[in-house]
BALOBA-1460 file (C-alpha; in Angstrom, 3 decimals):
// residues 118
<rec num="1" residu="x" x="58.246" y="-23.671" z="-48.093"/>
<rec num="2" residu="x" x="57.931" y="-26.515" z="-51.240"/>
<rec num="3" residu="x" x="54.083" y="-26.268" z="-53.542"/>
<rec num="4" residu="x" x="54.243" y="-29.627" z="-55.284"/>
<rec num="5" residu="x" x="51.285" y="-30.160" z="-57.883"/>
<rec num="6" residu="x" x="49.777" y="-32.918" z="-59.384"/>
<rec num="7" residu="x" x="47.195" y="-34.198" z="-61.696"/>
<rec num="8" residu="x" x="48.429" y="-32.660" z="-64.805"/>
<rec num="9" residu="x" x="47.992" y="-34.306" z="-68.326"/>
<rec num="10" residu="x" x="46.268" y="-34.684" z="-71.713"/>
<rec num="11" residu="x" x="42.458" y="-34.315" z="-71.571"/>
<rec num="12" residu="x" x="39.803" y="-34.844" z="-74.229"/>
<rec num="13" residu="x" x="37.660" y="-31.281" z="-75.279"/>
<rec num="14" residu="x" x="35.197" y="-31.621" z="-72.071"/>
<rec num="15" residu="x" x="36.839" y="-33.890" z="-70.036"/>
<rec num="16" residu="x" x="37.632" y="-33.615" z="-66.829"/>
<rec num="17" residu="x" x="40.795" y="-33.053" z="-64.576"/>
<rec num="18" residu="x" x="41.795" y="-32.426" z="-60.515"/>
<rec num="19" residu="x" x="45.062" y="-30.243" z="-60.295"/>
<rec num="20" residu="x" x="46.031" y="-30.760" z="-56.738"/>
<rec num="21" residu="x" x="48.888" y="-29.159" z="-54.624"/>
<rec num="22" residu="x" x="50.480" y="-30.114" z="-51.284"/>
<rec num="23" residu="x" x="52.683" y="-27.034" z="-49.492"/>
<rec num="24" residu="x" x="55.478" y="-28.371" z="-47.071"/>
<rec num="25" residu="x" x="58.304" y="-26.881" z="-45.104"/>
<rec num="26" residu="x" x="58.040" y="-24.037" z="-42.154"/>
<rec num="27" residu="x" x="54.157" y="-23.413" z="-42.166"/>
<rec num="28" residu="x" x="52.687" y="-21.186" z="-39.617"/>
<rec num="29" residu="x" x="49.636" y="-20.897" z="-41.174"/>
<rec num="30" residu="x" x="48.210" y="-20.605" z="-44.731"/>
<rec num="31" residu="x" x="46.202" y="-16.977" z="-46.115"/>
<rec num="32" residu="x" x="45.639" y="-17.790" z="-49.516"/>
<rec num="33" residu="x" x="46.130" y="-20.605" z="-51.760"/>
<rec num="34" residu="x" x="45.661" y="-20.784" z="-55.980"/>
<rec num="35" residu="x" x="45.702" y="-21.718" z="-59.408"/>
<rec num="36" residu="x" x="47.459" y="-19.917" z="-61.752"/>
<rec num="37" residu="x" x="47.700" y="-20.819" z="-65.558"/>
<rec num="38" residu="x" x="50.157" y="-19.488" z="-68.312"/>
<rec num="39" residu="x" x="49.497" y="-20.434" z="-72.019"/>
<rec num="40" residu="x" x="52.584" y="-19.737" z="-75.038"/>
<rec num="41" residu="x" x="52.884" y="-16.150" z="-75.647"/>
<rec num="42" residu="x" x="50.039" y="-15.333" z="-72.570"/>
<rec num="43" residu="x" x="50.529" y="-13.869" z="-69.017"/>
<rec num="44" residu="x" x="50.339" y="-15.806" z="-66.038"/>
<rec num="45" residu="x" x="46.418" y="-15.087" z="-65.038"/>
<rec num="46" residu="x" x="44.682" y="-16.043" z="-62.350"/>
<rec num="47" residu="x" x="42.247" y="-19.263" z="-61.856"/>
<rec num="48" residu="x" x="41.050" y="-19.791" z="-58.970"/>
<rec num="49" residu="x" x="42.016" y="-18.876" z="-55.236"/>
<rec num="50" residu="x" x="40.497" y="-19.556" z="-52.107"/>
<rec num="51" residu="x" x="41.284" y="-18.292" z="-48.397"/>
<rec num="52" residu="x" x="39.344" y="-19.086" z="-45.073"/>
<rec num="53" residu="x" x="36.398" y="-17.429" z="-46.096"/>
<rec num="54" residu="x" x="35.988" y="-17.085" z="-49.483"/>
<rec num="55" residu="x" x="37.064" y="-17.908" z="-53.099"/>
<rec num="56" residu="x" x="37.461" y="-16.245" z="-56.648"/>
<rec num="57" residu="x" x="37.156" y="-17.628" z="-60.145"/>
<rec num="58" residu="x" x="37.908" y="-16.482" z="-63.257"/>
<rec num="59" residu="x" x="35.251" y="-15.538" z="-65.579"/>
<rec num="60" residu="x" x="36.642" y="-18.200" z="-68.347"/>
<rec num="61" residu="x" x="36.752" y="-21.201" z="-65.805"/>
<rec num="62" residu="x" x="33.394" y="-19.950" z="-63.374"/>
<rec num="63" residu="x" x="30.780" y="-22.311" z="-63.398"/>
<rec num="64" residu="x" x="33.176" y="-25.398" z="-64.406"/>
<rec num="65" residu="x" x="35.740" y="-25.252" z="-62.165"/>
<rec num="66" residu="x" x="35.655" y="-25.863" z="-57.979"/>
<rec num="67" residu="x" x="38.819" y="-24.788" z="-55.824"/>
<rec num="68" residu="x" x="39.182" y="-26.500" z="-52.290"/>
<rec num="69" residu="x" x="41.598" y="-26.284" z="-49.362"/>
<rec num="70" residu="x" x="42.056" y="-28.955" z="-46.746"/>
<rec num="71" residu="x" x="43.724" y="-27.012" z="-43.880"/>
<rec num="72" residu="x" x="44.825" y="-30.248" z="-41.841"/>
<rec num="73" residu="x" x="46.996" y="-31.000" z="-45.084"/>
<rec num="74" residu="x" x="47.901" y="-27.736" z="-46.253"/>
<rec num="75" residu="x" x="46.742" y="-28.635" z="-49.755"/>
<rec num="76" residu="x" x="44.245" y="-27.166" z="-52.337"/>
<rec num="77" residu="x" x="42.614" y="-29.319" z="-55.314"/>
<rec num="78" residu="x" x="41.222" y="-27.683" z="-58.405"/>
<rec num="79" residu="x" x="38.134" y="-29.682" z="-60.369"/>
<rec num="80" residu="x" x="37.835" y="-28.316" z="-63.897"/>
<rec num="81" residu="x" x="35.342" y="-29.944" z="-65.905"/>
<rec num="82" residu="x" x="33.924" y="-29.132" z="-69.928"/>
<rec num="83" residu="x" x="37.543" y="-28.603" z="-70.359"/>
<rec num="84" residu="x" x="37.585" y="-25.987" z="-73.877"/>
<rec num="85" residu="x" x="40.278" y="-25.240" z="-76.341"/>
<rec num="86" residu="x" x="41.747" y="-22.121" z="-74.429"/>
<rec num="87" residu="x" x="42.241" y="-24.074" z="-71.153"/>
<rec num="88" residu="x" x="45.612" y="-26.052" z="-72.150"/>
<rec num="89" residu="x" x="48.450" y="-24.240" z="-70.294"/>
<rec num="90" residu="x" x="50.606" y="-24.348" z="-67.872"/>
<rec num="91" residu="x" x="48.677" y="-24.725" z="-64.501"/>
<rec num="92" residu="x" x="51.088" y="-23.223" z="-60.967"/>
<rec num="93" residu="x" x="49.927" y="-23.659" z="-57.688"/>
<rec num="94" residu="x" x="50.425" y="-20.094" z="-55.575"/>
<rec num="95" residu="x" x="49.927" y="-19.786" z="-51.764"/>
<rec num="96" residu="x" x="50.574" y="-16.549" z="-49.492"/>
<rec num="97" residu="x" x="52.430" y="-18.733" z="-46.539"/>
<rec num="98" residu="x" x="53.314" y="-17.500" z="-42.968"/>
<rec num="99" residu="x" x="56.397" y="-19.063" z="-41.881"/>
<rec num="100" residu="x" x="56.548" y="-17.125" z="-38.659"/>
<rec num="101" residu="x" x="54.063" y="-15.054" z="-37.096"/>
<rec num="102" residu="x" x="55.609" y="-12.028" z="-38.508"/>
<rec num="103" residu="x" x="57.249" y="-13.485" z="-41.879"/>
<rec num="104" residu="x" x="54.661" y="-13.747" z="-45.081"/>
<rec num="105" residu="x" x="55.952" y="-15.683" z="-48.263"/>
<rec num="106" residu="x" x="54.294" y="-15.793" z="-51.856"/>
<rec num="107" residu="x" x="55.539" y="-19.339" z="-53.034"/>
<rec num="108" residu="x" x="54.783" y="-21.147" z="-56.530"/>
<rec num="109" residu="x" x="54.742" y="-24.498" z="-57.105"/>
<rec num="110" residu="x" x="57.229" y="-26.039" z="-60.358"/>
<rec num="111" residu="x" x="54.154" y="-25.936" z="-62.722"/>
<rec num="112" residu="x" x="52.130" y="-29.078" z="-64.245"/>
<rec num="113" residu="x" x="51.268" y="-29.159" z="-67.805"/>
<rec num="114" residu="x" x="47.705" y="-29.550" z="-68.950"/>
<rec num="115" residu="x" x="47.063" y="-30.386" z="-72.415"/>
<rec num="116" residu="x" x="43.196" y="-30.291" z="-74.308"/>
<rec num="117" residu="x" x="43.244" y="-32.958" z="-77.245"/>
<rec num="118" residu="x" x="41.208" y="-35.677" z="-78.731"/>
């Protein structure tokens, strides 16, 4: 199972940007899928997630930021917008995959780069 993100970049202080991730490979079905960020000299910390019934912000990002999951495509889009100082990092795409009925995977995506600039 392959997360490949998308929609990284430079963004202007309260700008704007979609993050969007597509999982392939041996999908049985999907639990959970995220957005992880990790600044310099920071732990990985959690974004957003979503699952069928629910999603979870961060306090930093709530209110400015919407996760959501297309099931048909197996991919999950992140919206940030007022984009601040402290949200350059680097941005991973996480999913909780079954591959088989009985076979549960935690798989991150390569990472995309998001950079806050004028």
């Amino acid at each position: 199972v392959q997360l490949v993100e998308s929609g990284g970049g430079l963004v202007q202080p309260g700008g704007s940007l979609r993050l969007s991730c597509a999982a392939s490979g041996s999908i049985f079905s999907i639990h959970r899928m995220g957005w992880y960020r990790q600044a310099p000299g920071k732990e990985r910390e959690l974004v957003a997630a979503i699952t069928s019934g629910s999603t979870n912000y961060a306090d930093s990002v709530k209110g400015r930021s919407t996760i959501s999951r297309d099931n048909a495509k197996n991919t999950v889009s992140l919206q940030m917008n007022s984009l601040l100082p402290e949200d350059p990092a680097v941005y991973y795409c996480h999913a909780v995959v079954a591959s088989t009925r009985s076979t549960w995977l935690q798989v991150w995506g390569q990472g995309t780069l998001v950079t806050v600039s004028s």
